[in-house]
C-alpha positions as CSV (number, residue, x, y, z in Angstrom):
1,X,89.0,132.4,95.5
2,X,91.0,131.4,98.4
3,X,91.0,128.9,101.6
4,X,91.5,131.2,104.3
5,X,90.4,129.1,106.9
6,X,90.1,125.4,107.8
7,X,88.5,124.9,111.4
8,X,88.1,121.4,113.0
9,X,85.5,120.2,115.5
10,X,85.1,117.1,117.6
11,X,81.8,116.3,118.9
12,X,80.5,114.0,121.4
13,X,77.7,113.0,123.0
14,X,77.2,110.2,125.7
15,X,74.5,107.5,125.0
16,X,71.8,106.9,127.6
17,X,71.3,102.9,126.6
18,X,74.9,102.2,125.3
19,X,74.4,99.4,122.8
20,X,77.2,96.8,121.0
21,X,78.1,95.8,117.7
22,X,80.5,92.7,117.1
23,X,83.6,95.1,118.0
24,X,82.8,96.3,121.4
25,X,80.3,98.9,123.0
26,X,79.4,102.2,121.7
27,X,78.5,105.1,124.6
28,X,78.8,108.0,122.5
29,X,78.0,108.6,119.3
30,X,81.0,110.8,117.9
31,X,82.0,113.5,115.2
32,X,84.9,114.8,113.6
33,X,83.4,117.9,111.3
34,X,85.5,120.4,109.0
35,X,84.6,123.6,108.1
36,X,86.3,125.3,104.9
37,X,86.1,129.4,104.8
38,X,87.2,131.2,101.6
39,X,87.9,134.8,101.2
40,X,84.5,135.2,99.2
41,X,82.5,134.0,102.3
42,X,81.6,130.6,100.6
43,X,82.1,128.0,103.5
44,X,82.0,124.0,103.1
45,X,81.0,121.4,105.7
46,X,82.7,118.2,105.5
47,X,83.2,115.0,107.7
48,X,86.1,112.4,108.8
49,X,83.9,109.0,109.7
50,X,84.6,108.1,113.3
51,X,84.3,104.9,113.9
52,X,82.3,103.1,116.5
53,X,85.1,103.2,118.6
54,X,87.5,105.5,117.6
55,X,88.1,109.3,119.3
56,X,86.8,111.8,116.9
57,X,90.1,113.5,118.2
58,X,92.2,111.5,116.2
59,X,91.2,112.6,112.5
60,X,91.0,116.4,114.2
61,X,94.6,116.2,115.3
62,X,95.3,115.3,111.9
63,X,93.5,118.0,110.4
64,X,94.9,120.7,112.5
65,X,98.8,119.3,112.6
66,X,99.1,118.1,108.9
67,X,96.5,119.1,106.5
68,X,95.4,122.5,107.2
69,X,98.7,123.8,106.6
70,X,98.5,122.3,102.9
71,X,95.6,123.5,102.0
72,X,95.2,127.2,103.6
73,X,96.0,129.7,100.0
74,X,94.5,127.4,97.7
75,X,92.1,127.5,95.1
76,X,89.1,125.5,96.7
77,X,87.8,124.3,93.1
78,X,91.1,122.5,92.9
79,X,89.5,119.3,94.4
80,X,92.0,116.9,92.9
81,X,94.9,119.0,93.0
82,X,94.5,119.1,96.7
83,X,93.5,115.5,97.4
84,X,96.9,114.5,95.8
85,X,99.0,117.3,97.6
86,X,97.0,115.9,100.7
87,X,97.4,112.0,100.3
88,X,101.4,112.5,99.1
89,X,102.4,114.3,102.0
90,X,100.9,112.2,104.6
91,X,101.2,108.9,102.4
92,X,104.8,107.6,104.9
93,X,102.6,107.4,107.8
94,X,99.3,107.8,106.7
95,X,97.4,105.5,103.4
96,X,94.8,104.2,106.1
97,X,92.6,104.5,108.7
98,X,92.3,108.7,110.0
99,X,95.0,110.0,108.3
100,X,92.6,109.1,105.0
101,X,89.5,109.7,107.3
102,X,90.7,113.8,107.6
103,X,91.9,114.2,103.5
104,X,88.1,112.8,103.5
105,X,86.6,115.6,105.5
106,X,88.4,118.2,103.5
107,X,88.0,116.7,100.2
108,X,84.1,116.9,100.9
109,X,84.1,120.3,102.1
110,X,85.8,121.2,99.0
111,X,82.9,119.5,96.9
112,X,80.4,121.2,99.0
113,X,82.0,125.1,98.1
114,X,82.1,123.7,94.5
115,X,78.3,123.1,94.4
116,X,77.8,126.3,96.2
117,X,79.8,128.3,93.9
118,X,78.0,127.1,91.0
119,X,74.5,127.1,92.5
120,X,74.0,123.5,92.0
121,X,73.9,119.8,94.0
122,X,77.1,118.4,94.2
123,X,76.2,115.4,92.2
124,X,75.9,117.1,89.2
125,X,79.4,118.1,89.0
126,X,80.3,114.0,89.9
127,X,78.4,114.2,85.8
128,X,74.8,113.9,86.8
129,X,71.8,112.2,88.6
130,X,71.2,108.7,87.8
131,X,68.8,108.6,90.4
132,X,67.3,111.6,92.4
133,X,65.5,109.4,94.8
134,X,67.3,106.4,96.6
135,X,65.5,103.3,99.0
136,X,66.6,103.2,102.6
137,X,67.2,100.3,104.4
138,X,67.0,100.1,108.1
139,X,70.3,99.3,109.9
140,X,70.2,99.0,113.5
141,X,69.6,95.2,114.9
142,X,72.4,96.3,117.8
143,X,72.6,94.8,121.2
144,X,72.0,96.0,124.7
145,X,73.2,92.8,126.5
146,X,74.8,90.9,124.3
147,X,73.6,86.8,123.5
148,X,70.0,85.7,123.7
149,X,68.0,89.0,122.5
150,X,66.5,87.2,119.1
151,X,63.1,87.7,120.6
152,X,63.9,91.6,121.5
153,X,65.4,91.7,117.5
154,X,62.4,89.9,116.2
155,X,60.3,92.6,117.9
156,X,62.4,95.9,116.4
157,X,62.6,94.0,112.7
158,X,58.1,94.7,112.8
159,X,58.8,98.5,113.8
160,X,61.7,98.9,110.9
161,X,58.6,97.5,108.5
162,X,55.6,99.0,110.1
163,X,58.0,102.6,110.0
164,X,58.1,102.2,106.4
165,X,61.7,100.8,106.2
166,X,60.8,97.3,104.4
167,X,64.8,96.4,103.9
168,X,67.1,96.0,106.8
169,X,70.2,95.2,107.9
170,X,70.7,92.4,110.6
171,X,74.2,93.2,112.6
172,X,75.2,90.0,113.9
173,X,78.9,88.7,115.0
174,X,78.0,87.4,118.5
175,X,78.6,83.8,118.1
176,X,77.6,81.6,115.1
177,X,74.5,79.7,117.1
178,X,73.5,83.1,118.7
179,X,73.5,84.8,114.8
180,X,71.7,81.6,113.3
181,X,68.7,82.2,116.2
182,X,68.7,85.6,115.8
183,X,68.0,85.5,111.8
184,X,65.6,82.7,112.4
185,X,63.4,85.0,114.7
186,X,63.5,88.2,112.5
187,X,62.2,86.1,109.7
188,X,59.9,84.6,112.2
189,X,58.7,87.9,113.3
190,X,58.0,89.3,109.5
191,X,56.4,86.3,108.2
192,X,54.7,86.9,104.7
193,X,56.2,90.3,104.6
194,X,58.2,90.6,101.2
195,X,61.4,92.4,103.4
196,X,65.3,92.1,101.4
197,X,67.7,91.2,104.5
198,X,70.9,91.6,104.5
199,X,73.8,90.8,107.5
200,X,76.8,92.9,108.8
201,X,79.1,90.7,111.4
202,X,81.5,93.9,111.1
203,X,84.6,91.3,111.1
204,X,83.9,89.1,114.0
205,X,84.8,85.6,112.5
206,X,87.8,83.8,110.6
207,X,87.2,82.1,107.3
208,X,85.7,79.0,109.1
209,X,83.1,80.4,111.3
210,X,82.3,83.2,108.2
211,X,81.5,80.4,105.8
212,X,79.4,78.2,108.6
213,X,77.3,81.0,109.3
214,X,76.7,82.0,105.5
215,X,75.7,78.3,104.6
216,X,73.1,78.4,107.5
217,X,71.7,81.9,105.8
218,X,71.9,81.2,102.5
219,X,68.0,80.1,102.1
220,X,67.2,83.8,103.3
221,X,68.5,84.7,100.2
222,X,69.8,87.8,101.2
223,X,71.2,90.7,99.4
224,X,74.4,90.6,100.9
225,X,76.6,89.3,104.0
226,X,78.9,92.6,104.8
227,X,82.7,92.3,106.2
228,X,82.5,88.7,107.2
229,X,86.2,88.8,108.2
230,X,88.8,91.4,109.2
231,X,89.7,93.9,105.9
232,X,93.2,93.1,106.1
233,X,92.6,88.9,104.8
234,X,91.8,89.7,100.9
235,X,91.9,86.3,100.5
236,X,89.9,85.0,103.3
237,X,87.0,87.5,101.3
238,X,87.5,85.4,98.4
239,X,87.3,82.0,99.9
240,X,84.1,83.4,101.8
241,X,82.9,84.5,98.2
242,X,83.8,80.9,96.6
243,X,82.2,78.7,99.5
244,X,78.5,80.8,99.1
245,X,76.1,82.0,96.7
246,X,75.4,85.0,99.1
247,X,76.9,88.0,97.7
248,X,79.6,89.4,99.9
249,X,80.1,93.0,100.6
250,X,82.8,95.2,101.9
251,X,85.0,98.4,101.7
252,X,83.6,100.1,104.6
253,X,87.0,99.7,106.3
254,X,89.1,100.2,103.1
255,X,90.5,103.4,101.7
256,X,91.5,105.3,98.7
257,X,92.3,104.4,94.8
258,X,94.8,102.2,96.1
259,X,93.4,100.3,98.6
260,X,90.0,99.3,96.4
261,X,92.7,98.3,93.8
262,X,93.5,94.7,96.1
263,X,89.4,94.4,97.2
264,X,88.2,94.6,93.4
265,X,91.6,93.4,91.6
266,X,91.6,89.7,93.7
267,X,87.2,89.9,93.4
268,X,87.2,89.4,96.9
269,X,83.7,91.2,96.7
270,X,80.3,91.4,94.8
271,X,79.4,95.2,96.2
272,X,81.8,98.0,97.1
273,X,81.2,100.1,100.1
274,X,83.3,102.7,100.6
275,X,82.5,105.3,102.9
276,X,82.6,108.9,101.8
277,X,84.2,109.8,105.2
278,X,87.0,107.5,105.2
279,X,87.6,106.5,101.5
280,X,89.3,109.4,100.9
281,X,86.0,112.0,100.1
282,X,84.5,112.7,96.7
283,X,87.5,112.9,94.7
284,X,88.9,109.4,95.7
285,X,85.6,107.9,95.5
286,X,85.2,108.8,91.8
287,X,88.4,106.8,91.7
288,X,86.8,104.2,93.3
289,X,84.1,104.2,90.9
290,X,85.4,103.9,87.6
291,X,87.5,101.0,89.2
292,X,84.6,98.9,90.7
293,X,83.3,99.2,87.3
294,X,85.8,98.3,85.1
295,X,85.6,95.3,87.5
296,X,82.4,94.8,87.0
297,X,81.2,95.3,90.9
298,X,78.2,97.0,92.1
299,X,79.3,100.5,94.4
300,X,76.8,100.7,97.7
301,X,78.3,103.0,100.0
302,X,78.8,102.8,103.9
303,X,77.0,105.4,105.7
304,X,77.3,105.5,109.4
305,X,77.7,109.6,110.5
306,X,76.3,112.6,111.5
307,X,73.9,114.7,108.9
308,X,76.9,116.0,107.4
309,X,78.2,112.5,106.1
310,X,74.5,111.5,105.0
311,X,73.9,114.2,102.9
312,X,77.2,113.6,101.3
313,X,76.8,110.0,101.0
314,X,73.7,110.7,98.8
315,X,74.8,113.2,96.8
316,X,77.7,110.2,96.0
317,X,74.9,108.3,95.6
318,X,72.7,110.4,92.9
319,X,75.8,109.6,90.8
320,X,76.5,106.1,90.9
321,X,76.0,104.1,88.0
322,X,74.7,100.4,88.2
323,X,77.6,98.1,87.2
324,X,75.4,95.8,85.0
325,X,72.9,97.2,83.1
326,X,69.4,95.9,82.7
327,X,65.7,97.2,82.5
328,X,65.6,96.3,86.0
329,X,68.7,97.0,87.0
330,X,69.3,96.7,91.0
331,X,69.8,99.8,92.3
332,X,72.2,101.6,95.5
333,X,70.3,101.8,98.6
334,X,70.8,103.9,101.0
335,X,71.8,103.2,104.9
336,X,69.5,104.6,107.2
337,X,70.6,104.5,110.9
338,X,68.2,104.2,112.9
339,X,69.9,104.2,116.4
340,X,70.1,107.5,118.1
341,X,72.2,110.3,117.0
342,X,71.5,113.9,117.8
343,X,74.5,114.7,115.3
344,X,71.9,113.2,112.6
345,X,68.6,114.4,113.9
346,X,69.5,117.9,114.8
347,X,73.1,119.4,113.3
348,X,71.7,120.3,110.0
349,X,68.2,122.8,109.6
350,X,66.1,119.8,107.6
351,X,67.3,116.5,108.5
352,X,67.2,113.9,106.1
353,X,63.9,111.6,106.7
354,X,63.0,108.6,104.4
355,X,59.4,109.0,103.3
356,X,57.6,105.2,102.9
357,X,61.1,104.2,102.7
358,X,62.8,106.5,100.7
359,X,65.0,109.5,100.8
360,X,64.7,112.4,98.4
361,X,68.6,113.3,97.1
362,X,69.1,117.0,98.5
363,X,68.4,119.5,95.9
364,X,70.2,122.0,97.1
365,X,73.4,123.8,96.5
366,X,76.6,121.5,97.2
367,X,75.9,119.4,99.5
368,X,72.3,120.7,100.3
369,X,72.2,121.0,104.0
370,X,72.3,124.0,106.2
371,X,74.4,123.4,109.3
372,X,73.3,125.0,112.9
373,X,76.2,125.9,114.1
374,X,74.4,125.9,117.9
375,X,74.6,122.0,118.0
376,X,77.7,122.0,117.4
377,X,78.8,124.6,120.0
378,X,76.5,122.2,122.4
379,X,78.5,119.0,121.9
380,X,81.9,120.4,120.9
381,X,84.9,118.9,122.7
C-alpha cells in the first residue's frame, strides 16, 4: 500500500458572539484537516490543532510546502518511520509550534488508515483499552466582555451540572481580584453540589500573580490549575508547583519527545497534557507516554478541535495508563468544549455526545468517525 495523495483543508467559520480567553478574542472557530489517500482506497482523517488565535493556514502551508512531499510513496503503516523522516527534515526551523502541529495531522491520519486496514479502533494498536468509557468535564467559563461577569459564570456553572457535566473547567486570567470573584461565585452558584473544579489562566500571569491566585484557590481543592505561566519559564512551573498544594497542569503548548523531556525532567508538573494535534500525533505521544511515566506523572490530554481531533484524543485516551496505581486509581478525563463549534457538531456523521457525563470511546475502525465531506466544502477557505 501506498500514499498517493495528501490533501490539506483550512476551515473557518465566523462566531456570532465572539468570546475571550486570557490571550485575546476568538471570532472564528478554525480548522486545519488532512486527508491521507492510498492506492487501495483506504483514506485517513487527521488534524493540526489551531489555536485560538492562530490561522489554520499556517499548519496547511506547512503541509502542502514541506511534508506532503515526504510522505507521498510511502508505506502508510510506517507510522514511526514517517514521523521521524517528518520531524528531521523540518527539525532547523521547525521543533515547535505548526511545523509540529502539521507532522501531527499526518501522523494521525496515518493511525486512522492503520485501524482501518486492520478493522479495529486505533487504541488497540497503541496496546489496548484501559478504559472504553471516559468522564467529560465541561470547559467553557469564556468571556463576552471581559471583568465583572462572575454572576453571568455562576449562572452557566448550574447549566454545565444540570447538562449532566458535573466537572468543569473555570478559564480565568483576567486579573487576580476579577479570578478570585469569579471562583467564589461558581462555588456560590453550585452550593452542595459534589462538582471537581479545576482552572486554566492559559498563561496570563508571572510567577508572582500565579502563586497569589493559587493560594486564594487552594481551599477549592481543585484538581488542577492549568498553564499558570507562559510554556517557555520551566522553572517558574516549578516554583508555582513548590509554593501550592494545587496540582499544576500543562503541556498543552508543548511539543514532541523532546520538548516533554524539560516539562517532566525539571517536575515542573503533576499532569501532562499534550494535545494530540500539536504534540506531534499518535506516534510522538506514545513517546510522551512512556516518559510521563517513567516520571511518575499522570497524562490528561488537551482537547480543543474539531470532531476530528476529539475522536482522536479519545482513542489516545482508551490507552493511557494511570501513572500510580491503586484500586481507585484517578482516572483521564476528557475535555468537552462546550462553546460553539460547527466543525465539532456537524463534520463527522455521529458526533461525539457525553451521555450523564460521559463519552463512549468510538468503536469503530481507526479513528471511528465518518467525515461529511459537505461541511467541509461549506467552510473551506
Amino acid at each position: 500500500m501506498k500514499i498517493t495523495e495528501v490533501k490539506s483543508y483550512a476551515l473557518r467559520s465566523p462566531l456570532d458572539q465572539p468570546f475571550a480567553f486570557s490571550q485575546g478574542w476568538v471570532r472564528q472557530r478554525s480548522a486545519t484537516l488532512v486527508e491521507v489517500v492510498t492506492d487501495e482506497g483506504i483514506v485517513g482523517w487527521g488534524e493540526a490543532f489551531a489555536q485560538g488565535l492562530e490561522p489554520p493556514e499556517i499548519a496547511r502551508a506547512v503541509i502542502e510546502s514541506a511534508l506532503q512531499p515526504l510522505v507521498i510513496g510511502a508505506d502508510p503503516l510506517d507510522t514511526e518511520v514517517l514521523w521521524h523522516r517528518m520531524y528531521h527534515q523540518t527539525r532547523d526551523y521547525g521543533r515547535k509550534g505548526s511545523v509540529v502541529a502539521a507532522i501531527s495531522a499526518i501522523d494521525i491520519a496515518l493511525w486512522d488508515i492503520a485501524g482501518k486496514v486492520r478493522g479495529v479502533p486505533t487504541y488497540r494498536l497503541l496496546g489496548g483499552a484501559f478504559r472504553t468509557r471516559v468522564q467529560a468535564y465541561a470547559t467553557g467559563f469564556y468571556r463576552i466582555r471581559g471583568q465583572g461577569e462572575a454572576s453571568r459564570l455562576g449562572e452557566e456553572a448550574v447549566r454545565h451540572y444540570e447538562a449532566g457535566l458535573t466537572a468543569m473547567k473555570v478559564k480565568l486570567g483576567y486579573g487576580v481580584d476579577d479570578d478570585i470573584a469569579v471562583m467564589g461565585e461558581v462555588t456560590r452558584a453550585l452550593g452542595e453540589r459534589s462538582v471537581p473544579l479545576m482552572v486554566d489562566t492559559n498563561h496570563a500571569y508571572g510567577v508572582a500573580e500565579a502563586i497569589r491566585l493559587g493560594r486564594a484557590l487552594e481551599p477549592y481543592h481543585l484538581r488542577w490549575y492549568e498553564e499558570p505561566v507562559v510554556p517557555e519559564d520551566i522553572a517558574g512551573y516549578r516554583e508555582v508547583r513548590q509554593a501550592l498544594s494545587i496540582p499544576i497542569a500543562g503541556g498543552e503548548n508543548e511539543h514532541t519527545l523532546f520538548g516533554f523531556r524539560e516539562l517532566l525532567g525539571q517536575r515542573a508538573v503533576d499532569i501532562a497534557q499534550p494535545d494530540i494535534g500539536s504534540a506531534g500525533g499518535f506516534t510522538a505521544c506514545r513517546h510522551i507516554l512512556a516518559l510521563a511515566q517513567a516520571h511518575g506523572v499522570q497524562v490528561n490530554p488537551h482537547v480543543w478541535g474539531s470532531a476530528i481531533a476529539q475522536a482522536a484524543s479519545l482513542q489516545l485516551i482508551a490507552a493511557i495508563p494511570v501513572a500510580h496505581h491503586s484500586v481507585f486509581a484517578a482516572e483521564p478525563i476528557f475535555e468537552y468544549d462546550r462553546s460553539a463549534h460547527p466543525f465539532r457538531q456537524h463534520l463527522v456523521e455521529h458526533p461525539i455526545q457525553h451521555v450523564n457525563g460521559w463519552v463512549e470511546i468510538p468503536p469503530g475502525p481507526g479513528l471511528g468517525v465518518t467525515v461529511d465531506r459537505s461541511v467541509i466544502d461549506r467552510y473551506r477557505v
